[in-house]
N, C-alpha and C positions, 0 to 999 in steps of 0.2 A: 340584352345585357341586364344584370341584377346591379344593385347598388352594393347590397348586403353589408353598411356598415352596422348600423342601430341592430336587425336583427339578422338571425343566423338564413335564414330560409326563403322568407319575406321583405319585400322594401314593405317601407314606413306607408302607410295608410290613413290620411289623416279623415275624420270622422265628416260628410259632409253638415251636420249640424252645425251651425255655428254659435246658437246662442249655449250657455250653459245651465247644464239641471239646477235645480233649488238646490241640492245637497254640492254641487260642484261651488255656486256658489257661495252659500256660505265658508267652505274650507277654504277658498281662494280670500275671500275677507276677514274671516277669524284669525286665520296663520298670517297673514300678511304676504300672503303669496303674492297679491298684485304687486307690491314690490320689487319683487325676483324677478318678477317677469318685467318688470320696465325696467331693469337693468340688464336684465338678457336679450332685452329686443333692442335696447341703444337705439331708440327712433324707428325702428324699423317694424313696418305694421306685421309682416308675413315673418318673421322669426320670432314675434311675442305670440302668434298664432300657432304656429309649429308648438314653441314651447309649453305652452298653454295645454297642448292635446298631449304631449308628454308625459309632461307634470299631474297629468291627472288622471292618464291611464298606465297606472305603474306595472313596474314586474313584480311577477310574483314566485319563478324559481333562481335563485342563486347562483345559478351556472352562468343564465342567460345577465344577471346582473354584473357579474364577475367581467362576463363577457365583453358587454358595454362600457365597464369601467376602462379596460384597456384602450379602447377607440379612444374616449373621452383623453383618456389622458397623453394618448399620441396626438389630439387635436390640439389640446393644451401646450405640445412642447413643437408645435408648428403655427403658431396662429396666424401668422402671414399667407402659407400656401391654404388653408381653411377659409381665411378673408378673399385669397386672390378668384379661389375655385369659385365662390358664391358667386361672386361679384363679376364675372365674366359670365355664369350662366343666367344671372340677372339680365345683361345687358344684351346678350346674344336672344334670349327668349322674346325681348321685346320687342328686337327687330324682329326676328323669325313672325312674330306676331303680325304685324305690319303686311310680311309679303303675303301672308297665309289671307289676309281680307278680299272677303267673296271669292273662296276657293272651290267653296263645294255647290255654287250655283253654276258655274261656267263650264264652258265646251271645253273639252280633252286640250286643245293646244294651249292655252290662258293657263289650264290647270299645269302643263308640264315646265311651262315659265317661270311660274309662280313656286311650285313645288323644286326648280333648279334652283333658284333662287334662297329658298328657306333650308335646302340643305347644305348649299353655300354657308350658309352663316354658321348652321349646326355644327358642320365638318370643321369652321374655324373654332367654335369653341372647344370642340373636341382635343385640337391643335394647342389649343390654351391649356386645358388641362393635363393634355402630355406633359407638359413644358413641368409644371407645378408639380405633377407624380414625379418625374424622374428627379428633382431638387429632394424630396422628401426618402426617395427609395430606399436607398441605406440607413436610414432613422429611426422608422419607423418599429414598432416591435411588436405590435397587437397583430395577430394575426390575419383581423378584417380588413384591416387599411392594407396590410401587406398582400394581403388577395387583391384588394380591389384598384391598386396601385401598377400592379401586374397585369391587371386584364387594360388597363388605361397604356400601359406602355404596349403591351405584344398584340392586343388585337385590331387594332388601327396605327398598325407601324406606318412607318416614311412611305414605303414601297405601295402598298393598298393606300394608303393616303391619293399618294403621286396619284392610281389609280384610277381613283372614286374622282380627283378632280380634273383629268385628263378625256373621264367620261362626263361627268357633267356639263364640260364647257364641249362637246358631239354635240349634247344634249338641246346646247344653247344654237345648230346648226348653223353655223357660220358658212358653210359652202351648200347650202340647201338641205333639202327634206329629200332622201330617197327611199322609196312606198315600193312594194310589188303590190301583185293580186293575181289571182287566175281566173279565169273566167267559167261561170259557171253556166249553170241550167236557167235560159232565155236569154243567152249574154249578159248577165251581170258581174259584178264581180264578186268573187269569195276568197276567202284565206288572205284579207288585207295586214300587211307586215310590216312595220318601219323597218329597214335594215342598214346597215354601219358601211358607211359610204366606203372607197378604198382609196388608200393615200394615191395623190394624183403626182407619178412620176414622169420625170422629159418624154419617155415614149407614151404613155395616154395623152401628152399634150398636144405631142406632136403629131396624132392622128386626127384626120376629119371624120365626125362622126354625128355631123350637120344633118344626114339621113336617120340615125337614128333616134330623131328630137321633131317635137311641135311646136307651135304655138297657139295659144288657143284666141280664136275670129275676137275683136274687140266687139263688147258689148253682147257678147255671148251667157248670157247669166245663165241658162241651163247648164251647161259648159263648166262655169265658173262652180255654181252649187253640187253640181257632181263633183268636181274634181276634191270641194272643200268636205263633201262629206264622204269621201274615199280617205281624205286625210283624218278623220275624225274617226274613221273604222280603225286606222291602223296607230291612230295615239292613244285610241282609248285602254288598250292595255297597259300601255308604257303609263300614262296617268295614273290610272291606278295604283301600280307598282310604287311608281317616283313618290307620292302623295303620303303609301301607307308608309314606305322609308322614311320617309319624314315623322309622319306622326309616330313612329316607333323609336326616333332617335330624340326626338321631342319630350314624348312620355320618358324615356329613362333619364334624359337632364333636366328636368320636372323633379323626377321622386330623389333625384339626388341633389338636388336642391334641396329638397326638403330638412332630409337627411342633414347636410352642411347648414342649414339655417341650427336646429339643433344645438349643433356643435359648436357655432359659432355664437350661442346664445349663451352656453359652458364657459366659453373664452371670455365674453363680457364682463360674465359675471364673478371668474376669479377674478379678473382683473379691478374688481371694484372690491369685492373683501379684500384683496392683496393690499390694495391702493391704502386701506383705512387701518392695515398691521393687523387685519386677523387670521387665526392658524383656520387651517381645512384641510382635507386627510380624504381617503376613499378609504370606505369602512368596510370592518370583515362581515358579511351576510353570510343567514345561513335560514334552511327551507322555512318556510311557512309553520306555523305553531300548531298541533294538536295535542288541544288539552287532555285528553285522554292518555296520550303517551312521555309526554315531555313538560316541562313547566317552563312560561315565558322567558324569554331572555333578552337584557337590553341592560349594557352599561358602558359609559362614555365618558372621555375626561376633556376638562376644557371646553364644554359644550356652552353655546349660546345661539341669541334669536338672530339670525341674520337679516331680519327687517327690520328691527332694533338698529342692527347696527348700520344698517344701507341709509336708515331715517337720520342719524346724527349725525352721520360719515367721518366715526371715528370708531377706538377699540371700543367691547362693551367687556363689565365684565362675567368673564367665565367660570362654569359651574360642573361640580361631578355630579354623577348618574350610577349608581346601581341599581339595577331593578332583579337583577338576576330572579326569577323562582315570582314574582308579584304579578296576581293578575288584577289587581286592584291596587294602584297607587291613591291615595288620598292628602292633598298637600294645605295644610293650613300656615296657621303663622297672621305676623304683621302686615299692616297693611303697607302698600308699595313695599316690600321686599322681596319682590323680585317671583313670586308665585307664577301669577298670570304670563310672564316672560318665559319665565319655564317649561310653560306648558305648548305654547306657538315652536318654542326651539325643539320640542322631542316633535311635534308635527311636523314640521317645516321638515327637518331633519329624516323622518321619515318618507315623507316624499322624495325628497332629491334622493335618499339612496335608493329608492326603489326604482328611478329614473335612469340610474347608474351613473348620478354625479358624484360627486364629491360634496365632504358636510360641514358644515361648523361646527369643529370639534378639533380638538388635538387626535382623539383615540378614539372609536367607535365600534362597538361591535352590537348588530342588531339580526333580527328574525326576521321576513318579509309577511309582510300582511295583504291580505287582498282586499280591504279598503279600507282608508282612514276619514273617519266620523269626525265633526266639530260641532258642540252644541256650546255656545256660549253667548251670555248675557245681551238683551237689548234694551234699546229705548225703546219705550210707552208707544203705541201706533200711534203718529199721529192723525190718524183719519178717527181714530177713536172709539172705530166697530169691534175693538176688543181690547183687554187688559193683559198687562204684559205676562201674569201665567196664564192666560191662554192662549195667548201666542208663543210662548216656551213650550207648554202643552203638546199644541200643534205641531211645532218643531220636532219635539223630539218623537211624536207619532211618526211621522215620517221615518226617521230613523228608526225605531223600532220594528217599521214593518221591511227595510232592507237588510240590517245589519243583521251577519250569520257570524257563527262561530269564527274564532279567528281573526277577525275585525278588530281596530282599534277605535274606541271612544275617546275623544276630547273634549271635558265639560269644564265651563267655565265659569264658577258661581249661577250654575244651575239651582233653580228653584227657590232664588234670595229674593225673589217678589211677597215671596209670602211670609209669613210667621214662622217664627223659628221650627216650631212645633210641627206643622202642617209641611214644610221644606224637607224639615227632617225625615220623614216620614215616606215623602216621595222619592228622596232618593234612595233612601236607605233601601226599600224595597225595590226599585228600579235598580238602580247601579249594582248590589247582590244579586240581581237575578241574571242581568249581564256577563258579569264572571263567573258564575255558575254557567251557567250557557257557554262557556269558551271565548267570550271577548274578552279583550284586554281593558281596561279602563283606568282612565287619569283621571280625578277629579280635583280640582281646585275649589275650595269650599270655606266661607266664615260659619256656616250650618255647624254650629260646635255639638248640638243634641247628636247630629249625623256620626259625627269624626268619632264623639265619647262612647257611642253605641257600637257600634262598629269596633272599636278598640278593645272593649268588655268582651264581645265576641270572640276575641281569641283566634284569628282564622291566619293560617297561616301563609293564605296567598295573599296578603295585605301587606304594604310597606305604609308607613306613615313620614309623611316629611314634613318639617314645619320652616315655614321664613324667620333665619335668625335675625334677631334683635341687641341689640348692644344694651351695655347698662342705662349710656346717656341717649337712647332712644334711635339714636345713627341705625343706618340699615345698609348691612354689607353687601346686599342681593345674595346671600350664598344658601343652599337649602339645605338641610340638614337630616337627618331620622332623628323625628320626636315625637314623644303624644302630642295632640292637638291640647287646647289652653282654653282656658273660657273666653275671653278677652283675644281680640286683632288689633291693639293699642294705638285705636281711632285717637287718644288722646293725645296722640304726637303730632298727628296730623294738626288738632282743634293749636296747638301751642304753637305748631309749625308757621299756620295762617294765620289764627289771631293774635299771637303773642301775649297769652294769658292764660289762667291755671280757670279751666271752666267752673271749677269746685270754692275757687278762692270768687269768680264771679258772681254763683248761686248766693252765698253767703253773704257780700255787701248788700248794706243798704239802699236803698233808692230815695228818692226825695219825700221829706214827707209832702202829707197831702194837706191845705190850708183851710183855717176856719175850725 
């Protein structure tokens, strides 16, 4: 049996690496991804894992995006039968786990005990999730869950159920073991057979058949060791069989686990935007960007950083997005107005739709990218074997020897280590050569030499946005299309803190000096 929720073809596959690349990393800390994921894993170590490999190996055609969004959101309007399915093949696995201990070291009879035994449990969970398909069956509307709802009810009905455990308790031989064999070349024996005993009615009882029975001489060990490896000739293919049934019923409530951890990690985490009053939406995608044919497209209303708002656990507020036709956004403005939030929300927000979740947004419509870049700002190493541009340096080498056409960059006050001059200078040339090349690129920047250069340009895959500012210095988080400004009106901040005009400061005098 397939799962075939998450994909059309394939169950879910999770990566057996476990740790994450330098470039998984930092998008996981830049965007505030770990976040997301500790609300989609709600304590749970193997659903923040699942979602983790998700979330970071995105889709990249729109159909298949489309696709998943229907799952997601028939998970969404069942979250009970999604919690119940998990949570029973949780429990069933562990015992199955249990009986499965030292199964493939022992002799065919241990092995077919042990293997009744762990199918016993499997066939219950099986049993358990019938129950939960047929509650959902009528609900349901995406077509994967409606397939995979359907093979849970009709391929292990009542009747093969009755079946399977009618044979397994044979299995457990309560009225003995009956073996043939023929005898072969030196009198041995060959063709050893378990075979299915026949039900014993009043006239077999009633017949003496005392002649045709032994016993074997006590303390007969030759005797005893033949007979026990006549029985081990004729289990050992029953073993086998029972074993690999097992691990086949095994492995598909494994990768359908999988699959339900996922989805279950979706239900979390609406449930925690819902909880705090923020809108979420499944947005319209559509294929992958090539610059040569088409020009980027990305615009969204109501958008905001959902790690932002999981951090305060209340609304944040919400902002519009046009980017239609930009393949270079550039966002300046004040400082704290809301820039760098900005920029986490169209990443974060890219992920999840490429995940085929749902976004922070009211409205959304995007293009799928085949990977999203984050370069943004750090602290000074402290080990102190280098300076923080050359560790931005080195960063964004990295990314410039993976990121291909197509690609989204997310820079965040890239190259403010250095002198205005020299910052300028590297992005300007870096970030234009980017977009030329077919990546898309954000940049968040106080680099004013950057933004005024760049704008002189004239180029008309650029959009400019700048952090509005009020008269009395307030900051409404909203972004707006402007030229960039010389000034990031650090001196709201200096009034903010100090509660003093720094210019009326410069100006006083100081003590004099005596004598």
């Amino acid at each position: 049996m397939k799962v075939g929720l998450l994909h059309a073809d394939d169950d879910l596959v999770l990566d057996g690496a476990a740790e994450l690349s330098e470039h998984q990393q930092d998008l996981v800390a830049d965007l505030g991804l770990d976040l997301l994921l500790e609300a989609m894993a709600a304590g749970d170590d193997h659903v923040h894992g699942v979602c983790t490999h998700v979330l970071l190996h995105g889709l990249e055609d729109a159909e298949v995006v489309t696709r998943r969004q229907g799952v997601v959101a028939d998970a969404l309007a069942h979250p009970e039968a999604v919690a119940a399915m998990y949570a029973a093949i949780g429990s069933g696995l562990e015992t199955a786990r249990r009986s499965a201990a030292g199964l493939y070291r022992e002799s065919p009879e241990p092995v077919v005990r042990r293997s009744v035994e762990r199918l016993r449990v499997l066939l219950d969970v099986l049993r358990r999730l019938r129950g939960q398909a047929r509650r959902v069956q009528r609900s349901v509307r995406s077509r994967p869950w409606q397939a995979f709802v359907e093979q849970l009810v009709t391929v292990v009905d009542e009747a093969a159920d009755n079946e399977m455990e009618s044979l397994l308790e044979e299995l457990t031989f309560p009225r003995g073991m009956l073996l043939s064999a023929r005898v072969g070349r030196g009198a041995t024996g060959v063709n050893h057979v378990l075979r299915r005993p026949r039900a014993q009615g009043w006239l077999s009882r009633s017949v003496d058949r005392s002649g045709d029975s032994f016993e074997l001489p006590e303390r007969d060990d030759e005797a005893v060791a033949a007979l026990g490896a006549w029985r081990e000739r004729a289990l050992g293919p029953v073993a086998t069989e029972l074993s690999g049934a097992a691990d086949d019923l095994e492995a598909f409530l494994r990768r359908l686990r999988d699959e339900l951890a996922f989805l279950l990690g979706a239900i979390h985490l609406a449930d925690r935007l819902s909880g705090a009053g923020l809108d979420t939406c499944f947005p319209e995608v559509v294929g992958g960007h090539d610059p040569r044919t088409s020009p980027p497209r990305w615009s969204g209303r109501g958008l905001y950083d959902p790690a932002l708002a999981l951090r305060i656990g209340a609304a944040v507020v919400p902002g519009d997005l046009d980017a239609d036709g930009a393949a270079l956004v550039v966002v300046t403005g004040a400082n704290q107005g809301g820039k760098s939030t900005l920029l986490r929300a169209i990443g974060a927000t890219q992920v999840l739709a490429q995940a085929g979740l749902f976004v922070p947004a009211r409205a959304l419509r995007l293009e799928l990218r085949p990977r999203v870049y984050a370069h943004f700002g750090r602290e000074e190493d402290r080990g102190l074997t280098r300076g923080r541009l050359e560790e931005e340096l080195a960063r964004m080498q990295r990314i410039a020897e993976r990121i291909r056409a197509g690609d989204l960059l997310l820079a965040n006050e890239s190259f403010a280590s250095t002198n205005e001059a020299e910052g300028s200078a590297l992005a300007h040339g870096l970030f234009t050569a980017l977009a030329d090349a077919g990546v898309r690129v954000v940049v968040v920047t106080h680099l004013y030499e950057f933004a005024r250069r760049l704008r002189e340009a004239g180029r008309d895959d650029t959009l400019f946005l700048r952090a509005r500012r009020e008269e009395d210095g307030s900051r409404p988080f909203r972004l707006e299309p402007g030229a960039p400004e010389p000034t990031s009106y650090g001196r709201d901040l200096y009034l903010d803190i100090f509660g003093g005009d720094p210019d009326v400061e410069r100006r006083r005098p100081g003590p004099r000096p005596r004598g």
